[in-house]
mmCIF file of the N, C-alpha and C atoms, coordinates in Angstrom:
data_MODEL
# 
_entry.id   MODEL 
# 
loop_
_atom_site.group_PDB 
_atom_site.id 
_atom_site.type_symbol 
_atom_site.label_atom_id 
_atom_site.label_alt_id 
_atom_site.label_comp_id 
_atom_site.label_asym_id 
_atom_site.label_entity_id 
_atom_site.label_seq_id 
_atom_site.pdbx_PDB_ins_code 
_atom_site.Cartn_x 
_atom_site.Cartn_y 
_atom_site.Cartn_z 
_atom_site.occupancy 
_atom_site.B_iso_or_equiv 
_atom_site.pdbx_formal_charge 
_atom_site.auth_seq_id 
_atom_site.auth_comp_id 
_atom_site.auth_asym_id 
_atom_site.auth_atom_id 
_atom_site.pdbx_PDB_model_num 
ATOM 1   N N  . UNK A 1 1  ? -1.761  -0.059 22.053 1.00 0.00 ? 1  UNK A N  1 
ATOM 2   C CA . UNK A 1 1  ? -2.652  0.933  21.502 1.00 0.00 ? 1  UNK A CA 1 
ATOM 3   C C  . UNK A 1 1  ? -3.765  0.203  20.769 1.00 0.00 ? 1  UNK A C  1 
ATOM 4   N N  . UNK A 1 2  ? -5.257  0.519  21.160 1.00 0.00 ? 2  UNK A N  1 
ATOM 5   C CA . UNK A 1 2  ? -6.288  -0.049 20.856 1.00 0.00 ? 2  UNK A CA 1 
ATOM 6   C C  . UNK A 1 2  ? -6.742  1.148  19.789 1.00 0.00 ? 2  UNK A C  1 
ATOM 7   N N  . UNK A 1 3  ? -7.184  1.096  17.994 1.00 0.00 ? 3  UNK A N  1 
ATOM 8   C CA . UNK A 1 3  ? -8.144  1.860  17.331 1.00 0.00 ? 3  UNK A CA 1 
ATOM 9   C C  . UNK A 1 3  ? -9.090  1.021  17.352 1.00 0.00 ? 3  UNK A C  1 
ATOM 10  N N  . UNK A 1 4  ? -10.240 1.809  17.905 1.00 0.00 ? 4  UNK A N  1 
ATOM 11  C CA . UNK A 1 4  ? -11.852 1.334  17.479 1.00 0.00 ? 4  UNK A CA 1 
ATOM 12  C C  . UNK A 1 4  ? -12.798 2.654  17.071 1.00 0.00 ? 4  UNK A C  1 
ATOM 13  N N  . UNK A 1 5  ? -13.562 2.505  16.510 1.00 0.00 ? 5  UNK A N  1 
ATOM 14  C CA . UNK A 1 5  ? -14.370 2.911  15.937 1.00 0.00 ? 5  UNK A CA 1 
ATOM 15  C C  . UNK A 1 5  ? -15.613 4.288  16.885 1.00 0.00 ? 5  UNK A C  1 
ATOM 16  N N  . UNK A 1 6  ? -16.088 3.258  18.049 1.00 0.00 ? 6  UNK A N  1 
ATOM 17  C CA . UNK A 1 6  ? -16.724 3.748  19.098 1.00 0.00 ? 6  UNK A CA 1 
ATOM 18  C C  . UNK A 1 6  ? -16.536 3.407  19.885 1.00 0.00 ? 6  UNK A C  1 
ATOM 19  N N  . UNK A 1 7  ? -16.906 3.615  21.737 1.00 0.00 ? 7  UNK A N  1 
ATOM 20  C CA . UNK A 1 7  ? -17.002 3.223  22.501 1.00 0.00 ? 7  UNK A CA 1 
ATOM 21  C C  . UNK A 1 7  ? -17.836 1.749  22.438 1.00 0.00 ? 7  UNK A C  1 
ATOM 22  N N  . UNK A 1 8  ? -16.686 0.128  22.440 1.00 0.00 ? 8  UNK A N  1 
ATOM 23  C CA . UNK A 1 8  ? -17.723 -0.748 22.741 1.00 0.00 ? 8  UNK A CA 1 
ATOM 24  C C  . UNK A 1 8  ? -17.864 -1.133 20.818 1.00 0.00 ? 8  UNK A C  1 
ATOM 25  N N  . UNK A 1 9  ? -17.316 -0.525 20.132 1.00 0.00 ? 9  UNK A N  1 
ATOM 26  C CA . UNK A 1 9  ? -17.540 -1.021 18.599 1.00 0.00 ? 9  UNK A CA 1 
ATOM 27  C C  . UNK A 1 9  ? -16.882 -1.809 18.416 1.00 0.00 ? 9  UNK A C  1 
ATOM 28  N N  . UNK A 1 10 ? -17.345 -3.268 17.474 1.00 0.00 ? 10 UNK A N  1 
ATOM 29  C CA . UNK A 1 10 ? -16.234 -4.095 16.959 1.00 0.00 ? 10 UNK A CA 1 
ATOM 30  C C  . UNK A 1 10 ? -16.258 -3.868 15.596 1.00 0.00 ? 10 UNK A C  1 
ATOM 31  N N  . UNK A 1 11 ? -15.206 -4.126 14.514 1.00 0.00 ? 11 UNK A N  1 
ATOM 32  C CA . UNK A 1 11 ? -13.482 -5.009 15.353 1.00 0.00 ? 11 UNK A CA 1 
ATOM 33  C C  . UNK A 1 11 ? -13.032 -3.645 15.465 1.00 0.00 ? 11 UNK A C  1 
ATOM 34  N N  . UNK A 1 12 ? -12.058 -3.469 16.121 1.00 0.00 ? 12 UNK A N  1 
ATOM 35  C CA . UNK A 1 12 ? -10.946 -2.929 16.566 1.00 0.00 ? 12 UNK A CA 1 
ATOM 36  C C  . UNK A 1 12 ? -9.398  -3.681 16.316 1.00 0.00 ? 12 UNK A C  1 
ATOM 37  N N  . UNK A 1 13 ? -8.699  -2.558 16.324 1.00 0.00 ? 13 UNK A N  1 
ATOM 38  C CA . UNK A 1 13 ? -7.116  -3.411 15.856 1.00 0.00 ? 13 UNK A CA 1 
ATOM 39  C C  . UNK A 1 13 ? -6.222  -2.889 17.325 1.00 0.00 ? 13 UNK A C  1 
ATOM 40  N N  . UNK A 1 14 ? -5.596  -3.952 17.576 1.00 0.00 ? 14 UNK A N  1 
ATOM 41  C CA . UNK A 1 14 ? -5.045  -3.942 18.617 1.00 0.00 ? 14 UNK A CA 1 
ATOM 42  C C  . UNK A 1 14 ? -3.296  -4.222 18.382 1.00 0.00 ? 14 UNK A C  1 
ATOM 43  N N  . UNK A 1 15 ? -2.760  -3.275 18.697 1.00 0.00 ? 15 UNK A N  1 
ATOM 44  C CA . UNK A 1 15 ? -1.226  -2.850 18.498 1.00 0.00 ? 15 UNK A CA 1 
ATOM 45  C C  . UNK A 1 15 ? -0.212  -3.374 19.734 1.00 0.00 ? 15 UNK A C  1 
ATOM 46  N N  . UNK A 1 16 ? 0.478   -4.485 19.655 1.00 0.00 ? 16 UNK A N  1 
ATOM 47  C CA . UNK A 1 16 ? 1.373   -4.848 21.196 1.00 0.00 ? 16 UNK A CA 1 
ATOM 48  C C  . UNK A 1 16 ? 2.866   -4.057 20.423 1.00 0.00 ? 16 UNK A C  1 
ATOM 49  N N  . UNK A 1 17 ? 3.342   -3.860 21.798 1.00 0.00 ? 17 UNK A N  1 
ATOM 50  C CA . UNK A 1 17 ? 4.791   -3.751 21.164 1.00 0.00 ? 17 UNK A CA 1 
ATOM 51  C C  . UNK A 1 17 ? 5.885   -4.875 21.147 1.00 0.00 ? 17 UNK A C  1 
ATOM 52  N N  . UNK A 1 18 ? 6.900   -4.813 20.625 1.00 0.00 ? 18 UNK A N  1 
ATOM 53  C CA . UNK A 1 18 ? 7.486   -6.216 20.535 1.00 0.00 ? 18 UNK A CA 1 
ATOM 54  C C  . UNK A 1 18 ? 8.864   -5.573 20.435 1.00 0.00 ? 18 UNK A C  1 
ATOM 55  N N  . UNK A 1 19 ? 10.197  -6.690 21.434 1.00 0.00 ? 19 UNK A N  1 
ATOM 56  C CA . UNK A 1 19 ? 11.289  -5.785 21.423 1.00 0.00 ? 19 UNK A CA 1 
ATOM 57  C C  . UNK A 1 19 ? 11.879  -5.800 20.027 1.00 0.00 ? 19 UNK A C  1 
ATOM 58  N N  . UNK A 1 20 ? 12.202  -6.670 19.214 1.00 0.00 ? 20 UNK A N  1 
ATOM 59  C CA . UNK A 1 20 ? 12.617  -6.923 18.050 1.00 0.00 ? 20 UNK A CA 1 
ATOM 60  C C  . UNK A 1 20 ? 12.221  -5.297 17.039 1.00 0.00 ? 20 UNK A C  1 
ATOM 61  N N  . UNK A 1 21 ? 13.153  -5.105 16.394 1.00 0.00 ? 21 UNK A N  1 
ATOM 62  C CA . UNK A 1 21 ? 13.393  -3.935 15.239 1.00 0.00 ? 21 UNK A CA 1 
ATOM 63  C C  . UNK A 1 21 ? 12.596  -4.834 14.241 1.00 0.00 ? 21 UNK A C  1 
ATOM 64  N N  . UNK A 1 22 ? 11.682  -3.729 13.597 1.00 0.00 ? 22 UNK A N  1 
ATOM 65  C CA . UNK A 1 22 ? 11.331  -3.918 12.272 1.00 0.00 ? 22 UNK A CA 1 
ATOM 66  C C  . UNK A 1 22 ? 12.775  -4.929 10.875 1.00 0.00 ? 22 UNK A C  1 
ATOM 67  N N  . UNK A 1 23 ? 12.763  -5.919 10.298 1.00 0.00 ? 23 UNK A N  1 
ATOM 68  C CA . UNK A 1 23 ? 13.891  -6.362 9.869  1.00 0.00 ? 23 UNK A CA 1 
ATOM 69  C C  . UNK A 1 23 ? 13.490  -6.474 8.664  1.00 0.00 ? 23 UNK A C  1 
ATOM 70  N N  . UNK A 1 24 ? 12.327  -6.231 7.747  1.00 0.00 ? 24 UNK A N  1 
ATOM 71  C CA . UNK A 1 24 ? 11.944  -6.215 6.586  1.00 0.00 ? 24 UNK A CA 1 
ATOM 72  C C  . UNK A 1 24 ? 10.623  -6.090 6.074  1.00 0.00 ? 24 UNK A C  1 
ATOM 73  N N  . UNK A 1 25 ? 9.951   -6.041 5.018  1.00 0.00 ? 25 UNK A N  1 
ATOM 74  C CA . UNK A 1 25 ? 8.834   -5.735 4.552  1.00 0.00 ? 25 UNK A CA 1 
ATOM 75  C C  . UNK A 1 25 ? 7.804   -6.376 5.678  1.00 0.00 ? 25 UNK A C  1 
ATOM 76  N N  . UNK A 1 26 ? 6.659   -5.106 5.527  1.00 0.00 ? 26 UNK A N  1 
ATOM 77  C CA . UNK A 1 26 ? 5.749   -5.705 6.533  1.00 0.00 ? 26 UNK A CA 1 
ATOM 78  C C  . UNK A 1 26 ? 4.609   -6.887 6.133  1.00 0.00 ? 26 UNK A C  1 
ATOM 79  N N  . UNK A 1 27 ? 4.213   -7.762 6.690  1.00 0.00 ? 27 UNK A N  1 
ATOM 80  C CA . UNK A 1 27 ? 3.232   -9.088 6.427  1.00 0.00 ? 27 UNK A CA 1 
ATOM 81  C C  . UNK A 1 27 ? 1.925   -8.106 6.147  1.00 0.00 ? 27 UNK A C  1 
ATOM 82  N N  . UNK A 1 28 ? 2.001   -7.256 6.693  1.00 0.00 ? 28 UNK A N  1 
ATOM 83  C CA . UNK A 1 28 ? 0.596   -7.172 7.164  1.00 0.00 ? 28 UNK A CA 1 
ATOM 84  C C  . UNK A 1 28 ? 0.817   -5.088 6.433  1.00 0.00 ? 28 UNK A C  1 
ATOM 85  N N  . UNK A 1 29 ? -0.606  -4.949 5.582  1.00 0.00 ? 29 UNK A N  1 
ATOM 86  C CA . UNK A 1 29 ? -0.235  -3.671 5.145  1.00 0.00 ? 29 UNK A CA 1 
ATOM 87  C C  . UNK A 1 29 ? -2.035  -2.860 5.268  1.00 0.00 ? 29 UNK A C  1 
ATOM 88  N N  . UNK A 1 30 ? -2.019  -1.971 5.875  1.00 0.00 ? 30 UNK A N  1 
ATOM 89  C CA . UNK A 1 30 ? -2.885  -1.408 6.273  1.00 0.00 ? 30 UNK A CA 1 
ATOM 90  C C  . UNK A 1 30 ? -3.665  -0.130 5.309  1.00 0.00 ? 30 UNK A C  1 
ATOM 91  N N  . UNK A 1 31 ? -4.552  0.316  5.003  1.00 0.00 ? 31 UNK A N  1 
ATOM 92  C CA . UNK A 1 31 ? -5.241  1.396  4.191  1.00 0.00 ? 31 UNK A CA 1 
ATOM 93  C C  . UNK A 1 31 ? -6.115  1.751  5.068  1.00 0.00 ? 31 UNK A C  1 
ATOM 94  N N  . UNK A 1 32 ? -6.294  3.253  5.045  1.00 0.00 ? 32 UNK A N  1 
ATOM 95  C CA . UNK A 1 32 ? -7.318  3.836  5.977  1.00 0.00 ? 32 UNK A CA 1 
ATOM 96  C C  . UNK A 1 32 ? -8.077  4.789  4.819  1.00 0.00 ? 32 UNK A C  1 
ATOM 97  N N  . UNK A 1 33 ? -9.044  5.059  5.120  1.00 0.00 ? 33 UNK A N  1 
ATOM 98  C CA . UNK A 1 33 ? -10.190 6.081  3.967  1.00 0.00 ? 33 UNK A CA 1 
ATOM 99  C C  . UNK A 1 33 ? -10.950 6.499  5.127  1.00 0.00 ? 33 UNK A C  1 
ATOM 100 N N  . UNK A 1 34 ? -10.580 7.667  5.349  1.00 0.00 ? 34 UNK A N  1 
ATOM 101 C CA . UNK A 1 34 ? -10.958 8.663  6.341  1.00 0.00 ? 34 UNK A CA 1 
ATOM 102 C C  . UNK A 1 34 ? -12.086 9.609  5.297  1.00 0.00 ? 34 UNK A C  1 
ATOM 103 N N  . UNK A 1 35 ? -12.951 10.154 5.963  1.00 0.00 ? 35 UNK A N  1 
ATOM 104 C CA . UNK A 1 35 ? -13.787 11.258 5.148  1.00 0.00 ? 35 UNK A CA 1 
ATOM 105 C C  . UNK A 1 35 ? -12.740 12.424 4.302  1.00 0.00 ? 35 UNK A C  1 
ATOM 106 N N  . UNK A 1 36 ? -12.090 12.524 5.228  1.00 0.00 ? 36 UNK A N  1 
ATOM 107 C CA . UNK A 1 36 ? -10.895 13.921 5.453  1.00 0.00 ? 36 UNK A CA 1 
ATOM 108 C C  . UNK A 1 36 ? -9.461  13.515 5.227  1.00 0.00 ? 36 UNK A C  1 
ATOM 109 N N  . UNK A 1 37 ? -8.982  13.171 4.029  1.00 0.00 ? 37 UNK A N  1 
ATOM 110 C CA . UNK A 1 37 ? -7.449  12.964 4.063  1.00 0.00 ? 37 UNK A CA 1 
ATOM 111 C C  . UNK A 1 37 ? -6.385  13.641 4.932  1.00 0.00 ? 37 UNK A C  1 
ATOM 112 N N  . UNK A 1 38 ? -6.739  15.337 4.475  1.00 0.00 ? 38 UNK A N  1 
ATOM 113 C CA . UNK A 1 38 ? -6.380  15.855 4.670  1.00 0.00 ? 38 UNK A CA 1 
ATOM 114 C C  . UNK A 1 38 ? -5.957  16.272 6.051  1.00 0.00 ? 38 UNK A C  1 
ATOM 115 N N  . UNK A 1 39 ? -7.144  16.275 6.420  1.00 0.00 ? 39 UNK A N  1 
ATOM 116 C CA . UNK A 1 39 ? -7.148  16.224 8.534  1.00 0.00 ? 39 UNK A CA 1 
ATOM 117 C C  . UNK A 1 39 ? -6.628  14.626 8.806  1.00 0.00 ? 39 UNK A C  1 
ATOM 118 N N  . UNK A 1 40 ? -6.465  13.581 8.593  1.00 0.00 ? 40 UNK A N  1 
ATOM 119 C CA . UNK A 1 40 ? -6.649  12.646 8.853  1.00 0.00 ? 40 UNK A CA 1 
ATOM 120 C C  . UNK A 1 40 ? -4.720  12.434 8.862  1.00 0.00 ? 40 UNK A C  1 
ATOM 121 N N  . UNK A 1 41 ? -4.330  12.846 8.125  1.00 0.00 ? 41 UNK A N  1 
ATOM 122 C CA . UNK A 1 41 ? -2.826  12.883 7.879  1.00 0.00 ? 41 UNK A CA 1 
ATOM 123 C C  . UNK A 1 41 ? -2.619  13.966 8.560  1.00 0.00 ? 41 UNK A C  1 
ATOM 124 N N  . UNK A 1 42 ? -2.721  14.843 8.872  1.00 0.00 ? 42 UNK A N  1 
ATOM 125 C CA . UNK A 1 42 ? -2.520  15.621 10.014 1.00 0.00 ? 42 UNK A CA 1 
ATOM 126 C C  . UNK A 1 42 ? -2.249  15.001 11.132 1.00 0.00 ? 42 UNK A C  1 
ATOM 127 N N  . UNK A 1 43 ? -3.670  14.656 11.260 1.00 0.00 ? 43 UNK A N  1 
ATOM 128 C CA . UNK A 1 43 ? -3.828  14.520 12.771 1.00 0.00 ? 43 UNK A CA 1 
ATOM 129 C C  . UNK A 1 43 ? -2.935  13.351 13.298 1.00 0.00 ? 43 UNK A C  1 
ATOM 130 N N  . UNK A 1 44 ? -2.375  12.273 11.884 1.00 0.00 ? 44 UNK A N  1 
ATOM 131 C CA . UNK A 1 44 ? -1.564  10.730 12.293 1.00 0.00 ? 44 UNK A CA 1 
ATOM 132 C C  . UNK A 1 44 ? -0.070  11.471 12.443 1.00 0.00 ? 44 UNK A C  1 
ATOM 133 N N  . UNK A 1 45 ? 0.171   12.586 12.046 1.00 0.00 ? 45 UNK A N  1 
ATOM 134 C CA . UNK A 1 45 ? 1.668   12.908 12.371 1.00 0.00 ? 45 UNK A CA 1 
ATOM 135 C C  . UNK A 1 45 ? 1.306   13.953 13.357 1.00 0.00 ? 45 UNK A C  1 
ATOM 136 N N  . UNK A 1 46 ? 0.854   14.186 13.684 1.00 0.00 ? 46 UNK A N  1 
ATOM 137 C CA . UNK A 1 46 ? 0.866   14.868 15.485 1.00 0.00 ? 46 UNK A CA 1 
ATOM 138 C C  . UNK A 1 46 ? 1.090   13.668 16.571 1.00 0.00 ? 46 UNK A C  1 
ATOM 139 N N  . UNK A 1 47 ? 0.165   12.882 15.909 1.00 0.00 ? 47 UNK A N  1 
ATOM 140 C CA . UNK A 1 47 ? 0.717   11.195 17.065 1.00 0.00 ? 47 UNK A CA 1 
ATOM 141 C C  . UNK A 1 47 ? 1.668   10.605 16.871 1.00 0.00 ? 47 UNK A C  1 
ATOM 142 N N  . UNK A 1 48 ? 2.505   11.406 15.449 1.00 0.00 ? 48 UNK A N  1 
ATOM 143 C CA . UNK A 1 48 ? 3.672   10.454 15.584 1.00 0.00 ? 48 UNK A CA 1 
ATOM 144 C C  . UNK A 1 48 ? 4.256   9.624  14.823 1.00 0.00 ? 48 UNK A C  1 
ATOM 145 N N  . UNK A 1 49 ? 3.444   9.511  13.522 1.00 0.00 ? 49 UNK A N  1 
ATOM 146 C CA . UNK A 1 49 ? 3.828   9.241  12.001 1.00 0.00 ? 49 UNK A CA 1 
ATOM 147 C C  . UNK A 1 49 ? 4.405   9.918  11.971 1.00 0.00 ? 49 UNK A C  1 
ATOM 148 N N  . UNK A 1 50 ? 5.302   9.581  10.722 1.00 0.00 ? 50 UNK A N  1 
ATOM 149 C CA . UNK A 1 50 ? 6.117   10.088 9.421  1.00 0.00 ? 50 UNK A CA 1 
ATOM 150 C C  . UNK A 1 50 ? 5.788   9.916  8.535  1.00 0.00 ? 50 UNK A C  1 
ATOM 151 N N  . UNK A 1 51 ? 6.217   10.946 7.296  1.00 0.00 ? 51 UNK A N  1 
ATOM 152 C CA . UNK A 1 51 ? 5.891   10.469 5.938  1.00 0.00 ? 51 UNK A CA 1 
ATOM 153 C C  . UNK A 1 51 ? 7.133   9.671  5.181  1.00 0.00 ? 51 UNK A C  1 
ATOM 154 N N  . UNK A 1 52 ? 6.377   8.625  4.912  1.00 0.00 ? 52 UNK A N  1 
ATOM 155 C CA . UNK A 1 52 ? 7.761   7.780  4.434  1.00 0.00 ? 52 UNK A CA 1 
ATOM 156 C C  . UNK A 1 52 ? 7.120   7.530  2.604  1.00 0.00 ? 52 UNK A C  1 
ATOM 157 N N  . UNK A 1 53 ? 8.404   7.000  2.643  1.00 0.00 ? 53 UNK A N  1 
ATOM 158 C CA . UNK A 1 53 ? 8.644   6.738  0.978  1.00 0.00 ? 53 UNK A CA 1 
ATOM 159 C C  . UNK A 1 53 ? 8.488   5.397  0.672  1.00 0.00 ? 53 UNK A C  1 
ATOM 160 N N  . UNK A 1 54 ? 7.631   5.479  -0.293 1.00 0.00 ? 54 UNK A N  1 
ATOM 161 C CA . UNK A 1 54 ? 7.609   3.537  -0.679 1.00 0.00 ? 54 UNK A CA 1 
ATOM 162 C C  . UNK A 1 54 ? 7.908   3.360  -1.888 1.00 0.00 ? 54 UNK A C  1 
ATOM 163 N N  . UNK A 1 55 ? 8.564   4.617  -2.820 1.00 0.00 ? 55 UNK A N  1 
ATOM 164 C CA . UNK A 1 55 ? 8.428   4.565  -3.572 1.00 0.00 ? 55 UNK A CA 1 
ATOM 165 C C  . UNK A 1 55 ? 7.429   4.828  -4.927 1.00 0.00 ? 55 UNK A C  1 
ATOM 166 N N  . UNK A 1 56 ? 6.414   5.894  -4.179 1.00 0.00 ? 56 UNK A N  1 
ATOM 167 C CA . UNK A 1 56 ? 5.420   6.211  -4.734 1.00 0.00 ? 56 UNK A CA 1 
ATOM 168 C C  . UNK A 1 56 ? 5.746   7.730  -5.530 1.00 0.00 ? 56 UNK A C  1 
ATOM 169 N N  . UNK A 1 57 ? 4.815   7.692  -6.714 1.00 0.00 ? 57 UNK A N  1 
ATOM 170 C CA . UNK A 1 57 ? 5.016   8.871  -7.249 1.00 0.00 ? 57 UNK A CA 1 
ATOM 171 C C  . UNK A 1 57 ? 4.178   9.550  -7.363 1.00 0.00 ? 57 UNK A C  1 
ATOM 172 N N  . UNK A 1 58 ? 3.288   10.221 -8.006 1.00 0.00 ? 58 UNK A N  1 
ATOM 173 C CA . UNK A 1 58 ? 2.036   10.877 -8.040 1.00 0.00 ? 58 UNK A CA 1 
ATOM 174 C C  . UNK A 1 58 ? 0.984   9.925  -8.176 1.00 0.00 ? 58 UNK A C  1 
ATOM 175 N N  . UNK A 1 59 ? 0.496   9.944  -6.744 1.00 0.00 ? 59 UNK A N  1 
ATOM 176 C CA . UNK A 1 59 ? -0.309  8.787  -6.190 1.00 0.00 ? 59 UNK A CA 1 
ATOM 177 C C  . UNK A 1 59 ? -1.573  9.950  -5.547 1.00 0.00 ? 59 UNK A C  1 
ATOM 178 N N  . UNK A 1 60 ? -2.834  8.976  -5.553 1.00 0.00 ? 60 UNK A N  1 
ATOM 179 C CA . UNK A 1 60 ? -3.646  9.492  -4.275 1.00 0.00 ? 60 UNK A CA 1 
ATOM 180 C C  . UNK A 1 60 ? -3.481  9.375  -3.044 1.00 0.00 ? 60 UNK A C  1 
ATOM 181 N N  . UNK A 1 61 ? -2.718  8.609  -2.560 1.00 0.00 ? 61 UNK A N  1 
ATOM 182 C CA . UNK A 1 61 ? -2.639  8.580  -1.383 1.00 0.00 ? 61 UNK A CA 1 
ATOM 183 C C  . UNK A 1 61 ? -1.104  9.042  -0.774 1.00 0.00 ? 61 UNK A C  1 
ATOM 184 N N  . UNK A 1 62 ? -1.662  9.123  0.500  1.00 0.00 ? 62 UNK A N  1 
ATOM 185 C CA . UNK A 1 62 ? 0.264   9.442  1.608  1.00 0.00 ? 62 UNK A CA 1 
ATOM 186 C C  . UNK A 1 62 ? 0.131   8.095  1.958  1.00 0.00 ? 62 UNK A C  1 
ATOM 187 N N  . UNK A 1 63 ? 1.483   7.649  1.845  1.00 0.00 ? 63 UNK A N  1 
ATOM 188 C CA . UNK A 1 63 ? 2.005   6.750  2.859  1.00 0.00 ? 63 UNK A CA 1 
ATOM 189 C C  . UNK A 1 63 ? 2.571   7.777  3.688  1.00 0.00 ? 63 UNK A C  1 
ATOM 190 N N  . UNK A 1 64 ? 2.394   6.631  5.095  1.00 0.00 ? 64 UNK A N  1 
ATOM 191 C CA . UNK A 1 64 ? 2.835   7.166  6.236  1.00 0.00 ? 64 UNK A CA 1 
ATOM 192 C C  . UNK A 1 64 ? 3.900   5.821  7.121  1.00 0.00 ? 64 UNK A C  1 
ATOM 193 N N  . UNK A 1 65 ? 4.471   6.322  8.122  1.00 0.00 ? 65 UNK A N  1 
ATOM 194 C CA . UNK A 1 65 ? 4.884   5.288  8.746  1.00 0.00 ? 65 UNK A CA 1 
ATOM 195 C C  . UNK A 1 65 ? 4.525   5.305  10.335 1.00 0.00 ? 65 UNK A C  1 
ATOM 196 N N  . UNK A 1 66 ? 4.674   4.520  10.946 1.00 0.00 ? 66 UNK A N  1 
ATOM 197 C CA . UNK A 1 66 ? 4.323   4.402  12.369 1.00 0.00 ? 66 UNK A CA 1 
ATOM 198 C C  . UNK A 1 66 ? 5.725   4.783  12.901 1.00 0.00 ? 66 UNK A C  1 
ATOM 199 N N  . UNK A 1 67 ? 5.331   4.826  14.402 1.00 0.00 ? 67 UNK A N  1 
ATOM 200 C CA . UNK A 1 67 ? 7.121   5.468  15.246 1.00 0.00 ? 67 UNK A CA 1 
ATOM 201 C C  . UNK A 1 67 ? 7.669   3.952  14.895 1.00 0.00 ? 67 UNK A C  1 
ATOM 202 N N  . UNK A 1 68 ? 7.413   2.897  14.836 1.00 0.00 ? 68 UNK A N  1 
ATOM 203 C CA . UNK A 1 68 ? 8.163   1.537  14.595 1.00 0.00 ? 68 UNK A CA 1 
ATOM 204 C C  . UNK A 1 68 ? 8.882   1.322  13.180 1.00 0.00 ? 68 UNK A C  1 
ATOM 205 N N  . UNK A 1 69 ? 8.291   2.679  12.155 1.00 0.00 ? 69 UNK A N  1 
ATOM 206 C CA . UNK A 1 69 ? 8.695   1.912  10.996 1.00 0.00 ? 69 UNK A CA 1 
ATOM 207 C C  . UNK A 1 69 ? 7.903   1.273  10.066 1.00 0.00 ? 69 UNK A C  1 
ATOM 208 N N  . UNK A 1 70 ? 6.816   1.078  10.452 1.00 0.00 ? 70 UNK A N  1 
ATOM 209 C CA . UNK A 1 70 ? 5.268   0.076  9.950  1.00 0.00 ? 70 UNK A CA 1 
ATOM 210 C C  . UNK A 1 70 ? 4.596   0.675  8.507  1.00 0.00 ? 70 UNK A C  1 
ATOM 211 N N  . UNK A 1 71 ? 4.458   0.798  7.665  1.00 0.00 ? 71 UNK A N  1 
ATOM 212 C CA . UNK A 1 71 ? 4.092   1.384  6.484  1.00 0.00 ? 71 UNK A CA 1 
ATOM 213 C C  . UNK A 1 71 ? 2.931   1.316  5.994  1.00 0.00 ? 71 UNK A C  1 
ATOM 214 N N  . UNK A 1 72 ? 1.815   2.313  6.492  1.00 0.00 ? 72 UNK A N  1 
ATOM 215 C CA . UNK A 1 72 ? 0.246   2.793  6.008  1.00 0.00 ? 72 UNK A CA 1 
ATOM 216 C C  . UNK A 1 72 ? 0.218   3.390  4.795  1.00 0.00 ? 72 UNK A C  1 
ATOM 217 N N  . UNK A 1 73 ? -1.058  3.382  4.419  1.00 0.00 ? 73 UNK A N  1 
ATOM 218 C CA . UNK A 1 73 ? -1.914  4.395  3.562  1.00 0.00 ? 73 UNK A CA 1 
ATOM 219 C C  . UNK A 1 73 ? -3.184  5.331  4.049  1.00 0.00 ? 73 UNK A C  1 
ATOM 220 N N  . UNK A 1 74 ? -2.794  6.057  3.727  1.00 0.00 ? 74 UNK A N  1 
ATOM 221 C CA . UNK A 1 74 ? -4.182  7.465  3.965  1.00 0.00 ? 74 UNK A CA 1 
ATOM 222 C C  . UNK A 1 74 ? -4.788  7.783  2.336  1.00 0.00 ? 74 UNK A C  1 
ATOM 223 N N  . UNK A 1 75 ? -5.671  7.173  1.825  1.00 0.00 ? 75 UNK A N  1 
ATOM 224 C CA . UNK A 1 75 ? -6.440  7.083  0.486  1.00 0.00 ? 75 UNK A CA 1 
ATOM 225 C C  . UNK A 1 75 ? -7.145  7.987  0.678  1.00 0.00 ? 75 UNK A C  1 
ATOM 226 N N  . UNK A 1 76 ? -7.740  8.421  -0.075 1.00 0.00 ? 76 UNK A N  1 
ATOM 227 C CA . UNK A 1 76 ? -8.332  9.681  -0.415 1.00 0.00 ? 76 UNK A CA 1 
ATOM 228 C C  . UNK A 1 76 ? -10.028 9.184  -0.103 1.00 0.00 ? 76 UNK A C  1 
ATOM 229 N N  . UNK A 1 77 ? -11.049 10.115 0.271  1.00 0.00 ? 77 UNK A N  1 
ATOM 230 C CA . UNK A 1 77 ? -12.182 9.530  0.809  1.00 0.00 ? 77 UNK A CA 1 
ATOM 231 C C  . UNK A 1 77 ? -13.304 9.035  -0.671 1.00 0.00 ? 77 UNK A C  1 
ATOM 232 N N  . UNK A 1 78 ? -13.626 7.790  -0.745 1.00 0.00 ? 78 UNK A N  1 
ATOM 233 C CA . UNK A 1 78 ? -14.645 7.334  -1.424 1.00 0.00 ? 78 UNK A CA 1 
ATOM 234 C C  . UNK A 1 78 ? -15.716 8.230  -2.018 1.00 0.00 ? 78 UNK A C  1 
ATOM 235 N N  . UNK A 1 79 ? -15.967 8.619  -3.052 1.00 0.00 ? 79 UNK A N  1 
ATOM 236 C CA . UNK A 1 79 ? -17.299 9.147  -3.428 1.00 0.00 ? 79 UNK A CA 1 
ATOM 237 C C  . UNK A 1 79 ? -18.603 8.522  -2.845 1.00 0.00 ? 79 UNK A C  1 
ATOM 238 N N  . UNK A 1 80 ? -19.437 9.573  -2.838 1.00 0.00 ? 80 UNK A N  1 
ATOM 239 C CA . UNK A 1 80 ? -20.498 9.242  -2.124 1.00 0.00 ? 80 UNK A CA 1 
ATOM 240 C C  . UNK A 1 80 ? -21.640 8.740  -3.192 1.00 0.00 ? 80 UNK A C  1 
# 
């Protein structure tokens, strides 16, 4: 699974799958700031997120998880 931006936009993040199970904290930790939290977390658990727990409490943001297990953020959109 390729996210990019536009048709032909760089960078883009590029997702392989790998047979190995998730076995502990991830190296690598991702934040997204969408205009739209709200739609934006929507729309990542129609594809297939979950809302997972990291241990957060009254936070701005959702963590989410990937179908692997992988542990995001959906931050709330930047003032303009």
């Amino acid at each position: 699974m390729e996210i990019a931006p536009a048709e032909g936009a760089h960078p883009t993040l590029l997702f392989g799958v790998v047979p190995e199970e998730k076995s502990g904290k991830n190296r690598l930790h991702l934040d997204f700031v969408p205009d739209d939290q709200a739609a934006e977390v929507e729309r990542l658990l129609r594809m297939g997120a979950t809302r997972a727990d990291a241990g957060q409490h009254d936070v701005p943001w959702v963590v989410l998880a990937d179908p692997e297990g992988n542990e995001f953020c959906v931050l709330a959109a930047r003032p303009s």
